[in-house]
Every structure is written in C-alpha cells, then in structure tokens.
CHARMM internal coordinates of N, CA and C (Angstrom, degrees):
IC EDIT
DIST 1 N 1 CA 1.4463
DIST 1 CA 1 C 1.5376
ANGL 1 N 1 CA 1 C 108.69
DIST 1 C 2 N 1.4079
ANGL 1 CA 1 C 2 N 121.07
DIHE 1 N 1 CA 1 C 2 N 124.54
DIST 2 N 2 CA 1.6053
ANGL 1 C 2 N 2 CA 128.99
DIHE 1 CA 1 C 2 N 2 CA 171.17
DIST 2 CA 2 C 1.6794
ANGL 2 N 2 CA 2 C 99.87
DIHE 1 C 2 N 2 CA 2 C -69.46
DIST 2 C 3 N 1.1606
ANGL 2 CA 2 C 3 N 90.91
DIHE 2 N 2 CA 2 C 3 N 130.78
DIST 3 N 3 CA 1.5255
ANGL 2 C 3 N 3 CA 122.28
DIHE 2 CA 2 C 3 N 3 CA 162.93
DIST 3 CA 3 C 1.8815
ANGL 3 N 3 CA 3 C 118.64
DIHE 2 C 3 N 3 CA 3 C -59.78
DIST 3 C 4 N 1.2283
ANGL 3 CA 3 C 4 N 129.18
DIHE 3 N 3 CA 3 C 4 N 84.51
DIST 4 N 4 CA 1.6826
ANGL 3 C 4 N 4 CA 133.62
DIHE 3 CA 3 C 4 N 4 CA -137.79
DIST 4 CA 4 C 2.1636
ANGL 4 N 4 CA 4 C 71.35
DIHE 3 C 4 N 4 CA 4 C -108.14
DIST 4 C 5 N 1.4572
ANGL 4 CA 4 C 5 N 95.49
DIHE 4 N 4 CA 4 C 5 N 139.71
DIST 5 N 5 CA 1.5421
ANGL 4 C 5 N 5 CA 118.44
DIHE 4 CA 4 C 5 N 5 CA 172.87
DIST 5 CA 5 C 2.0043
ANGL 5 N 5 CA 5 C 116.62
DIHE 4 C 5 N 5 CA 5 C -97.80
DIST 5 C 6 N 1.0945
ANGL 5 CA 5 C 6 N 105.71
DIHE 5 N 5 CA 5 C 6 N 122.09
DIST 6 N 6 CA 1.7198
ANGL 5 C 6 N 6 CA 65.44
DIHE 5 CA 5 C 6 N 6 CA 176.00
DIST 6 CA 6 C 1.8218
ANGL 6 N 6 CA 6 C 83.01
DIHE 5 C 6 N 6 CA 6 C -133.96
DIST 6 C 7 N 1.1927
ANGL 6 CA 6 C 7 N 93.37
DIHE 6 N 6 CA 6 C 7 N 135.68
DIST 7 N 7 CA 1.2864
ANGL 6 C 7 N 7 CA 139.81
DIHE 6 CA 6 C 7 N 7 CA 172.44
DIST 7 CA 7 C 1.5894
ANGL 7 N 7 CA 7 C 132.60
DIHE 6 C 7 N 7 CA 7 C -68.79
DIST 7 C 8 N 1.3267
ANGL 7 CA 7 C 8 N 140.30
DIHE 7 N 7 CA 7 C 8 N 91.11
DIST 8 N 8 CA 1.6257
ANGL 7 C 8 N 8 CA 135.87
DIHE 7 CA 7 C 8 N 8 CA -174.46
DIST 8 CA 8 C 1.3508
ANGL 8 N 8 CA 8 C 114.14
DIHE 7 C 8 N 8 CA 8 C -64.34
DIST 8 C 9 N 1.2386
ANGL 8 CA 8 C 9 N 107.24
DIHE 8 N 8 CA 8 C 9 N 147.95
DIST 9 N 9 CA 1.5590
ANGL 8 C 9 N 9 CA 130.54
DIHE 8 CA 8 C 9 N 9 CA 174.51
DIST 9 CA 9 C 1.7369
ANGL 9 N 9 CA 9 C 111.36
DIHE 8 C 9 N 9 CA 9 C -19.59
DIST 9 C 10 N 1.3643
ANGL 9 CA 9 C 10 N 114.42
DIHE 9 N 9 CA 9 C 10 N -59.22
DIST 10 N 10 CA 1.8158
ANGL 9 C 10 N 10 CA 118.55
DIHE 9 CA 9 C 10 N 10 CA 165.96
DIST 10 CA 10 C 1.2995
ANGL 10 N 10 CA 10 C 101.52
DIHE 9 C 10 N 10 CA 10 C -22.85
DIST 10 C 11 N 1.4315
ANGL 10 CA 10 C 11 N 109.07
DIHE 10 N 10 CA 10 C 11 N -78.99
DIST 11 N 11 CA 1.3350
ANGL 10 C 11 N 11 CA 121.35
DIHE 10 CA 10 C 11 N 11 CA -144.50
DIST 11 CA 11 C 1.7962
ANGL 11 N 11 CA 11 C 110.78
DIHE 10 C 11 N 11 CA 11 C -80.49
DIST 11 C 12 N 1.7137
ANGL 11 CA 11 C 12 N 118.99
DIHE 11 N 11 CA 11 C 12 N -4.93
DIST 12 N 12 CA 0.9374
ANGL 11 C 12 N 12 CA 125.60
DIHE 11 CA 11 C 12 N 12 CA -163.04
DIST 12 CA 12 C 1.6714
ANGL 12 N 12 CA 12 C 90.68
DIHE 11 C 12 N 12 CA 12 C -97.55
DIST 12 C 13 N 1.5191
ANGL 12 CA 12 C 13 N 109.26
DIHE 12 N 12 CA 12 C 13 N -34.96
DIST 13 N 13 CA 1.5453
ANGL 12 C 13 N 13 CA 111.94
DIHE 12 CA 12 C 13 N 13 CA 167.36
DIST 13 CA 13 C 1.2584
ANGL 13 N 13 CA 13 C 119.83
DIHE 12 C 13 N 13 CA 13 C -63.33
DIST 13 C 14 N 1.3141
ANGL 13 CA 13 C 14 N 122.33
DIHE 13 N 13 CA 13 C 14 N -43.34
DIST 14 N 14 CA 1.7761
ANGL 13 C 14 N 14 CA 124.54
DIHE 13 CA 13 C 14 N 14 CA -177.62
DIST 14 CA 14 C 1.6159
ANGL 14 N 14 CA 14 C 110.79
DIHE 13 C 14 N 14 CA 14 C -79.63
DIST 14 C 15 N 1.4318
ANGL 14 CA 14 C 15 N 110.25
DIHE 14 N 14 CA 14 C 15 N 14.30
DIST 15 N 15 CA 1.6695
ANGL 14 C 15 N 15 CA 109.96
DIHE 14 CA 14 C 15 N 15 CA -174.53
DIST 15 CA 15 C 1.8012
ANGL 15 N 15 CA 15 C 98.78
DIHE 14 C 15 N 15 CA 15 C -123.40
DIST 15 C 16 N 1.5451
ANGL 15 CA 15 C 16 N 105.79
DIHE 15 N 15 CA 15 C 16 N -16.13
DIST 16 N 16 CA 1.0865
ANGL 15 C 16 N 16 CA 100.90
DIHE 15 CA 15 C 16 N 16 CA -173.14
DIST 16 CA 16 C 1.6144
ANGL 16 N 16 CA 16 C 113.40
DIHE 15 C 16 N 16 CA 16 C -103.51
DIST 16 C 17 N 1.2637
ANGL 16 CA 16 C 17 N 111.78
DIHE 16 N 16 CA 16 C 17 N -49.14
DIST 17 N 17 CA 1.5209
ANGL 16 C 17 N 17 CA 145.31
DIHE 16 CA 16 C 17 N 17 CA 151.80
DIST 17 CA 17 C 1.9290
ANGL 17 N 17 CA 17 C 77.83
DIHE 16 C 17 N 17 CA 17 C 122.05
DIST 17 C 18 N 0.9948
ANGL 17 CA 17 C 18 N 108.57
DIHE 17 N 17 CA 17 C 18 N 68.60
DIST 18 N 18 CA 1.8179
ANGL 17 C 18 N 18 CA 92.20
DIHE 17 CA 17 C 18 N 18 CA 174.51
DIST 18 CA 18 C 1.5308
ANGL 18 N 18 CA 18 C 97.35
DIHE 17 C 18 N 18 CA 18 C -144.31
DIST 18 C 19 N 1.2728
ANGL 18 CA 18 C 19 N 122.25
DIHE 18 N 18 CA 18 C 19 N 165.51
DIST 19 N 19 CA 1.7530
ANGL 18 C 19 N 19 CA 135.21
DIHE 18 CA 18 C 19 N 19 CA -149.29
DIST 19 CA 19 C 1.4276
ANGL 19 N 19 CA 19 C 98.93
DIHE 18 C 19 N 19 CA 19 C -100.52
DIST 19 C 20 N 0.9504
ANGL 19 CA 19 C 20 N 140.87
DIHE 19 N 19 CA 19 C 20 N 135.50
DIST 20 N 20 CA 1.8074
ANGL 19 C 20 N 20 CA 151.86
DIHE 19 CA 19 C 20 N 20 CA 161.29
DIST 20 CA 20 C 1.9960
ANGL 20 N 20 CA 20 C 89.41
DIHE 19 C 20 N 20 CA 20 C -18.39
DIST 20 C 21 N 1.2523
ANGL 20 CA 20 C 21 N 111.64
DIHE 20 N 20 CA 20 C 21 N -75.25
DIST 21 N 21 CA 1.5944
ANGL 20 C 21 N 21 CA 119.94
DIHE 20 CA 20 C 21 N 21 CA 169.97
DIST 21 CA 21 C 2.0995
ANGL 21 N 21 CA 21 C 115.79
DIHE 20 C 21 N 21 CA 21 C -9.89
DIST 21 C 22 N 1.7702
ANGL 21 CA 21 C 22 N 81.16
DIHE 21 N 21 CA 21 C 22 N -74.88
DIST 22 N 22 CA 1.7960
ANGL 21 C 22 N 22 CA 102.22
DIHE 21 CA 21 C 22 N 22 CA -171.57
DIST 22 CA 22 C 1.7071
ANGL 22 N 22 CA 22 C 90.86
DIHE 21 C 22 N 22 CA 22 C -46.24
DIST 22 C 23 N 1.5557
ANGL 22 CA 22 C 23 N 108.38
DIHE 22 N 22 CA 22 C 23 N -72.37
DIST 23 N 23 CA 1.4316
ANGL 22 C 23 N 23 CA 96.00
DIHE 22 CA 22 C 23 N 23 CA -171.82
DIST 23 CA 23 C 1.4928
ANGL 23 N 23 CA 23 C 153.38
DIHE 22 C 23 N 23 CA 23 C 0.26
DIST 23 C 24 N 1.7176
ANGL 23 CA 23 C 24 N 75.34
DIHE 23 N 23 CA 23 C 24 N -90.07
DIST 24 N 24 CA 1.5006
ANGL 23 C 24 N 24 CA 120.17
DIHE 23 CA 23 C 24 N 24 CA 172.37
DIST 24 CA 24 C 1.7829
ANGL 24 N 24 CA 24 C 96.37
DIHE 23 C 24 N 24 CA 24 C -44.44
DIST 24 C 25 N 1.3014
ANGL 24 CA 24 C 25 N 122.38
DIHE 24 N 24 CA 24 C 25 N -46.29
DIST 25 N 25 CA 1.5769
ANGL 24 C 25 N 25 CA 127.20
DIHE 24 CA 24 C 25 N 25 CA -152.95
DIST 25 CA 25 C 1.6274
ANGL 25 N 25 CA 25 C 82.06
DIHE 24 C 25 N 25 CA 25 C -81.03
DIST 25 C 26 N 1.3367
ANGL 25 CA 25 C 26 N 123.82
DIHE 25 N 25 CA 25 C 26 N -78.61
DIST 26 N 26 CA 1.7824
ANGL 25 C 26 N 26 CA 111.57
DIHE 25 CA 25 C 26 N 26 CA 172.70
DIST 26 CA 26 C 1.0071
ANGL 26 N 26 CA 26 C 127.12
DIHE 25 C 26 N 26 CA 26 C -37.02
DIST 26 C 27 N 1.4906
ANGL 26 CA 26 C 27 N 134.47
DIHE 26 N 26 CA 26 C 27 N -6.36
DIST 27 N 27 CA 1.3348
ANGL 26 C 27 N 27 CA 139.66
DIHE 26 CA 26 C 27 N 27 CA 166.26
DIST 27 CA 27 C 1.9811
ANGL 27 N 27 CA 27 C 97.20
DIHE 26 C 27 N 27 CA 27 C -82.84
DIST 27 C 28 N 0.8762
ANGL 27 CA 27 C 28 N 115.52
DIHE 27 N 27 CA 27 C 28 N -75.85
DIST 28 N 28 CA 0.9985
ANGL 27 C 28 N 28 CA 96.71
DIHE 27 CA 27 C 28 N 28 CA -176.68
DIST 28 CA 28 C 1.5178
ANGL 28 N 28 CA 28 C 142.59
DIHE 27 C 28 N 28 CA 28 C -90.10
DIST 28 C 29 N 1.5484
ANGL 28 CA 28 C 29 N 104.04
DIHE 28 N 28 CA 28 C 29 N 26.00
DIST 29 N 29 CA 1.3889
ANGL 28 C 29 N 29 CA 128.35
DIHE 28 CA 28 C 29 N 29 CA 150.12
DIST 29 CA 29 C 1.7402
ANGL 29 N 29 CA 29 C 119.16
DIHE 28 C 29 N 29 CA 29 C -91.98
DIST 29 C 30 N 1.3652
ANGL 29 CA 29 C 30 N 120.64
DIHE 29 N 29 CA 29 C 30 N 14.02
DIST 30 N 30 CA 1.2242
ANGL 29 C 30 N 30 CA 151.68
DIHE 29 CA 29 C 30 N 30 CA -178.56
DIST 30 CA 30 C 1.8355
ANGL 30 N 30 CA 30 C 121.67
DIHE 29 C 30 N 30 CA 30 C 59.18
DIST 30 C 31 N 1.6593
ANGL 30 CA 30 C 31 N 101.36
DIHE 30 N 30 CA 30 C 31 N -1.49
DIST 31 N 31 CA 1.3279
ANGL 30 C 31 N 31 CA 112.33
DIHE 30 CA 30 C 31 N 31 CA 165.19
DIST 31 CA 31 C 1.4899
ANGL 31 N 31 CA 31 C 123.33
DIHE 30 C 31 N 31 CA 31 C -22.14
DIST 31 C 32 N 1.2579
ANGL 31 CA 31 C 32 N 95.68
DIHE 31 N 31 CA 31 C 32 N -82.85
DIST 32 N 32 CA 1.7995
ANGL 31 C 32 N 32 CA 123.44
DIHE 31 CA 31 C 32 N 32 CA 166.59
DIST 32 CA 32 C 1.1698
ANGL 32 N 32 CA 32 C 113.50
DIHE 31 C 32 N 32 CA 32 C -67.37
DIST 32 C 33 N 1.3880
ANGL 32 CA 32 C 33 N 111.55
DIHE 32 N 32 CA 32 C 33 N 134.51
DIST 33 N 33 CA 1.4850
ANGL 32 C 33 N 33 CA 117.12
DIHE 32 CA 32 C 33 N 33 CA 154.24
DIST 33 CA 33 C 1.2545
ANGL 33 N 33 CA 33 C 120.53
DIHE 32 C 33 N 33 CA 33 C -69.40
DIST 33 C 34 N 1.4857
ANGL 33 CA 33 C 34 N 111.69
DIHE 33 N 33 CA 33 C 34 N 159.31
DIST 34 N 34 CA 1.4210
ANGL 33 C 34 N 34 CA 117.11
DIHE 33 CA 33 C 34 N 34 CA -155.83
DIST 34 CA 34 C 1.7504
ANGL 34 N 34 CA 34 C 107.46
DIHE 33 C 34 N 34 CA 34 C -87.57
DIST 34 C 35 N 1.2501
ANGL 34 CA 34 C 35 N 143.32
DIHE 34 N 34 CA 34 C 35 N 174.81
DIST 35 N 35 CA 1.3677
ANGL 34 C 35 N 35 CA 135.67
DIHE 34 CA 34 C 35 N 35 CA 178.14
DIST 35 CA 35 C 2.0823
ANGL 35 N 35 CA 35 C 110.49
DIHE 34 C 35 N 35 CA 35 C -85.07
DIST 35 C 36 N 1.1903
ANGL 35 CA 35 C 36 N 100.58
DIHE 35 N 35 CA 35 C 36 N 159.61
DIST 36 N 36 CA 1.3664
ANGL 35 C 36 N 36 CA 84.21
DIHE 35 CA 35 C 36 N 36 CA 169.03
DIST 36 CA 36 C 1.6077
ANGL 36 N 36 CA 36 C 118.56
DIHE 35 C 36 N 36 CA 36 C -116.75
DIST 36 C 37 N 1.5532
ANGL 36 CA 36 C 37 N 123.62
DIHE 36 N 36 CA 36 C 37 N 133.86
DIST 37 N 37 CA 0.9599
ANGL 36 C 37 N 37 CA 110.96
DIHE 36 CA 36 C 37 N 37 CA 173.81
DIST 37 CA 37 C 1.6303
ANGL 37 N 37 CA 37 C 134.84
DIHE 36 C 37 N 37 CA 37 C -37.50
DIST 37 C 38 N 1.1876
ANGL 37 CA 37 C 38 N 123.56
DIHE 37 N 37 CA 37 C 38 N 127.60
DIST 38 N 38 CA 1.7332
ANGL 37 C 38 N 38 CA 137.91
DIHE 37 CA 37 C 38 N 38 CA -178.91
DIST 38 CA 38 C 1.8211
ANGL 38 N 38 CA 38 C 92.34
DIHE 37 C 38 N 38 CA 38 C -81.70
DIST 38 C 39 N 1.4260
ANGL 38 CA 38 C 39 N 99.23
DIHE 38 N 38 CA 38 C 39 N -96.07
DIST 39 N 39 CA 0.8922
ANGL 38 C 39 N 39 CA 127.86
DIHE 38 CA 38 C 39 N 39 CA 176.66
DIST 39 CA 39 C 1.6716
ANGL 39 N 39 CA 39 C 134.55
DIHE 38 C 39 N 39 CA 39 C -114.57
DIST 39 C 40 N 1.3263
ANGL 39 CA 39 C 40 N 144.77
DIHE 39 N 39 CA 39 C 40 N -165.79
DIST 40 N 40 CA 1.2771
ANGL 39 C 40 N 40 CA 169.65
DIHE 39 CA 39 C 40 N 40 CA -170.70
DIST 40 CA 40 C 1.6414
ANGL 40 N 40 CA 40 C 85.10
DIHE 39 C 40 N 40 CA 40 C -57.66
DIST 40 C 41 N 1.4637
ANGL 40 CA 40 C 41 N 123.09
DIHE 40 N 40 CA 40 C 41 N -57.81
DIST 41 N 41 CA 1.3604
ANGL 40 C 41 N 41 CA 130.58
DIHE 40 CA 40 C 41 N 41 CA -163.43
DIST 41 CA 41 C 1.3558
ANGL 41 N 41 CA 41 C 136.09
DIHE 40 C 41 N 41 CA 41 C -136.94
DIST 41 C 42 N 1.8380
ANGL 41 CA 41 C 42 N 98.73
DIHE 41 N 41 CA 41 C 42 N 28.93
DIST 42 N 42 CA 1.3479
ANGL 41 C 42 N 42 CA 126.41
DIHE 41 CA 41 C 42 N 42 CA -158.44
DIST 42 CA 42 C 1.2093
ANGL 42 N 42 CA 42 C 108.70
DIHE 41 C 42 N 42 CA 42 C -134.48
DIST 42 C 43 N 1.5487
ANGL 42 CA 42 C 43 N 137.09
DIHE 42 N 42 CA 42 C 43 N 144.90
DIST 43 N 43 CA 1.4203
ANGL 42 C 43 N 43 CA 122.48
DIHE 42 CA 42 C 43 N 43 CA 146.42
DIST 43 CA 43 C 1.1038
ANGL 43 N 43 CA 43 C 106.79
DIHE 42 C 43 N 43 CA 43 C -150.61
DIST 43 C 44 N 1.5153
ANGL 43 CA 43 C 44 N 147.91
DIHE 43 N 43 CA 43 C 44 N 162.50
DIST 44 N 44 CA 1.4220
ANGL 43 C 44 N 44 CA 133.08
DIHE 43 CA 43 C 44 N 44 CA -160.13
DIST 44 CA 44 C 1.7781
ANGL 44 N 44 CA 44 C 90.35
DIHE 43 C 44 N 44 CA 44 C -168.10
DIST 44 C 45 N 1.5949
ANGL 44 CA 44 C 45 N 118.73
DIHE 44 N 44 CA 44 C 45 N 146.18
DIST 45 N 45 CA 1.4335
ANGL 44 C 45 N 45 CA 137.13
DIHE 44 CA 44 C 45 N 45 CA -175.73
DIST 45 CA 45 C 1.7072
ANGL 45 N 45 CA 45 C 113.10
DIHE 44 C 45 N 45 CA 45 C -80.96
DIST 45 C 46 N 0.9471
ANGL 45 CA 45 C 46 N 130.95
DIHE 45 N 45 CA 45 C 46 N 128.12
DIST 46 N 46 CA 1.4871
ANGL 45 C 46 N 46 CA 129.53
DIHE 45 CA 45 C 46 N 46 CA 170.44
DIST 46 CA 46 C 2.0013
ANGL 46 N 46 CA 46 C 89.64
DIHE 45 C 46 N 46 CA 46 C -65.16
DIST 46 C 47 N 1.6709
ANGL 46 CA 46 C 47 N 90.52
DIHE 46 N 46 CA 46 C 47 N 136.70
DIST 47 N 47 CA 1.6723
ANGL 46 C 47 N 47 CA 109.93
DIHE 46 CA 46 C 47 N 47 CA -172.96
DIST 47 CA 47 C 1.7168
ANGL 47 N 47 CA 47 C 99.57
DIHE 46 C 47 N 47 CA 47 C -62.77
DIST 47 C 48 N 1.6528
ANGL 47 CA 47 C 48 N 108.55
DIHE 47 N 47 CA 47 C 48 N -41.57
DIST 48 N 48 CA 1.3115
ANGL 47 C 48 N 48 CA 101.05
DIHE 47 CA 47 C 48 N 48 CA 175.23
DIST 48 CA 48 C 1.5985
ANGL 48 N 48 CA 48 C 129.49
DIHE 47 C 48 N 48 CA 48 C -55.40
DIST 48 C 49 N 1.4428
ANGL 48 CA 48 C 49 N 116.51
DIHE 48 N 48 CA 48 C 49 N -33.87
DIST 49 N 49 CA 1.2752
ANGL 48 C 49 N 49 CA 101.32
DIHE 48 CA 48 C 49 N 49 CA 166.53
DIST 49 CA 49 C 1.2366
ANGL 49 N 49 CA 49 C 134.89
DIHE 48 C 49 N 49 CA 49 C -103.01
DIST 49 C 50 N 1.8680
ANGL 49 CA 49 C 50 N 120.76
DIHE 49 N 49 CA 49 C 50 N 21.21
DIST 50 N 50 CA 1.3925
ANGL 49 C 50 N 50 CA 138.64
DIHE 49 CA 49 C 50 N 50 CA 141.71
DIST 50 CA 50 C 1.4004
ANGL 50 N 50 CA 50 C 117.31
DIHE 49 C 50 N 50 CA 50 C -43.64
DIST 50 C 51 N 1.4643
ANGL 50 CA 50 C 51 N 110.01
DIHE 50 N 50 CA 50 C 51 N -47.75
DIST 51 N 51 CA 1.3976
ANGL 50 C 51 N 51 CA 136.91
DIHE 50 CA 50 C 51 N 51 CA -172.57
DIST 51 CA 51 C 1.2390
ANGL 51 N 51 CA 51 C 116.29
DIHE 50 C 51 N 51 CA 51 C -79.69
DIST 51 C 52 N 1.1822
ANGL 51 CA 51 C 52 N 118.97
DIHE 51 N 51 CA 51 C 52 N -33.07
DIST 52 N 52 CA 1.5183
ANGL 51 C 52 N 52 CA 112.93
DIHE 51 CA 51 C 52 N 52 CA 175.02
DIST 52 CA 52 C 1.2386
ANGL 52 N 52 CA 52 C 116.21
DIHE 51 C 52 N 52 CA 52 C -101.80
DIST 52 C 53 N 1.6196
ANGL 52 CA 52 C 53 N 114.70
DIHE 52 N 52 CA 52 C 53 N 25.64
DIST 53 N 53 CA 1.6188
ANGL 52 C 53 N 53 CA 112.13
DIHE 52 CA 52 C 53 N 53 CA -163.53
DIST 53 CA 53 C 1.9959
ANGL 53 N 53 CA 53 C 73.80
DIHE 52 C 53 N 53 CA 53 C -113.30
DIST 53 C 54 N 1.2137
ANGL 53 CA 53 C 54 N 110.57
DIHE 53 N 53 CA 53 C 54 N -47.26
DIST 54 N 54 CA 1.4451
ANGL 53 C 54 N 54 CA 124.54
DIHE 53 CA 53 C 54 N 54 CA -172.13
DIST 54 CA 54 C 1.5617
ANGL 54 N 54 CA 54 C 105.54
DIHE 53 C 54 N 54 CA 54 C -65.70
DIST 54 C 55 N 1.4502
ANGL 54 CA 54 C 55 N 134.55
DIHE 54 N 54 CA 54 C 55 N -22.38
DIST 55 N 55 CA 1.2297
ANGL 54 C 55 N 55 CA 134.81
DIHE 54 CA 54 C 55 N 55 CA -172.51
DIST 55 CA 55 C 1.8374
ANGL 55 N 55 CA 55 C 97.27
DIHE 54 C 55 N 55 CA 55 C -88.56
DIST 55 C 56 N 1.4963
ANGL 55 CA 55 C 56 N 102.28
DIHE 55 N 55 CA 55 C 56 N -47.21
DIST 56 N 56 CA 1.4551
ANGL 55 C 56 N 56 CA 93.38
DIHE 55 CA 55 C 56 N 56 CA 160.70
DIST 56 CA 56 C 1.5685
ANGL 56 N 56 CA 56 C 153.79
DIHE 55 C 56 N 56 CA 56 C -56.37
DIST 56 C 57 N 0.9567
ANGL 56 CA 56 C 57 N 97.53
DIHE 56 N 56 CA 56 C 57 N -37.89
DIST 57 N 57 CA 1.6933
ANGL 56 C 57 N 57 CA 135.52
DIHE 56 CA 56 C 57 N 57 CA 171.95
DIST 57 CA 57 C 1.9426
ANGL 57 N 57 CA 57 C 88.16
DIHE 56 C 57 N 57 CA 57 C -64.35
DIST 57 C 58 N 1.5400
ANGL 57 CA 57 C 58 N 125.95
DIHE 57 N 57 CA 57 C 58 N -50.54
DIST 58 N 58 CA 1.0789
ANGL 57 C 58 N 58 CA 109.77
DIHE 57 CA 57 C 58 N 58 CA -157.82
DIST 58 CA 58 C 1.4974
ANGL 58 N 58 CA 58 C 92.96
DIHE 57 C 58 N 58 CA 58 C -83.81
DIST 58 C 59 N 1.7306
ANGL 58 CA 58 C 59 N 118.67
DIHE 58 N 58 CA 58 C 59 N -49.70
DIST 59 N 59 CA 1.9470
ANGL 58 C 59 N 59 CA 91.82
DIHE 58 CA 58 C 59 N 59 CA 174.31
DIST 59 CA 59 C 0.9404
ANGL 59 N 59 CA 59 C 128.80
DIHE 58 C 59 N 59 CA 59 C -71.73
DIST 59 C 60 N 1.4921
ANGL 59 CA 59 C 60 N 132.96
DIHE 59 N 59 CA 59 C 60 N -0.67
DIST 60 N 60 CA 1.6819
ANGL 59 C 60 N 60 CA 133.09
DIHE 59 CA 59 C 60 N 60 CA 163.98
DIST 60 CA 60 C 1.6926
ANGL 60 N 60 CA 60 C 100.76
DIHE 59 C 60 N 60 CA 60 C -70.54
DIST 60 C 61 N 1.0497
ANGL 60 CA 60 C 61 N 136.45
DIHE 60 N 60 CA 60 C 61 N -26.78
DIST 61 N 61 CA 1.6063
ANGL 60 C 61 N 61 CA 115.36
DIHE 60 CA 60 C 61 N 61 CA 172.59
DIST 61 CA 61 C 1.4419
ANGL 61 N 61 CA 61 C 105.39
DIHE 60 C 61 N 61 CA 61 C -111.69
DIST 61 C 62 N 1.0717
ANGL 61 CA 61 C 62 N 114.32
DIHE 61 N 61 CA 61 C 62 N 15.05
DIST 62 N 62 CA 1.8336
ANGL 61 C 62 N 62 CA 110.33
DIHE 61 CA 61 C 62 N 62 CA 156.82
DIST 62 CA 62 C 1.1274
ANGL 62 N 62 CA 62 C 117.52
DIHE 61 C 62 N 62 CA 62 C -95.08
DIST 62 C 63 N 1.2477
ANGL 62 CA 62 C 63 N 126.12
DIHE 62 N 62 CA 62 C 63 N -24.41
DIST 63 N 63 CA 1.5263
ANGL 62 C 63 N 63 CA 135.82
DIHE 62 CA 62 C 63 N 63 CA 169.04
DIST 63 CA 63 C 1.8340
ANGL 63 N 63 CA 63 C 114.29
DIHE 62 C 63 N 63 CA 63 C -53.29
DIST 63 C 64 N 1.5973
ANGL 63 CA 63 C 64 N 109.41
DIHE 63 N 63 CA 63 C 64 N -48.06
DIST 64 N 64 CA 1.1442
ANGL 63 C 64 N 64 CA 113.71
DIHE 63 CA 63 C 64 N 64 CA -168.13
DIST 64 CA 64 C 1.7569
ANGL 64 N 64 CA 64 C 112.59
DIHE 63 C 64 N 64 CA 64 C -66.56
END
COOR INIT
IC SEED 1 N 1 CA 1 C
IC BUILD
C-alpha cells in the first residue's frame, strides 16, 4: 500500500500559486478535486492530486 499525503489549503496555495477564491471556483467548475474532510473544521487535498492538477495545467499550456 502507497503511503497517500494530504496536504492543507496553505500549502495547496503555495504549490499552485492560486487564491483560496481561484480554487474553490475550480472545485466547483469540476477542474479541481474537491478537499477531503479531516475533521468537524478541517479538510486537506491528497498531494497526489495537487500534482496532477499542476502536471496538467503544465501540458495544457505546452501544447498551445
């Protein structure tokens, strides 16, 4: 079994360079995957799909 990271909102901004706002709006334009609940007042992204949102993003503007 792989060892899966999940990552908080901070660090999901400083990996992406995008605003709490941008996110949230690609979350529910279905871009982004959604966060997963932690807790009561928590939710945080598995690192793997930070990374593959950013691996995409990088061959969608290498293509052009």
């Amino acid at each position: 079994m792989t060892m899966q990271t999940i990552i908080r909102l901070p660090q999901v901004k400083q990996r992406t360079g995008s605003s709490c706002s941008i996110i949230y709006s690609l979350i529910k334009d279905g871009q982004f995957k959604p966060p997963i609940n932690l807790g009561a007042r928590a939710v945080g992204w598995l690192e793997s799909d930070v990374s593959g949102f950013i691996e995409a993003r990088v061959k969608a503007s290498r293509k052009a």
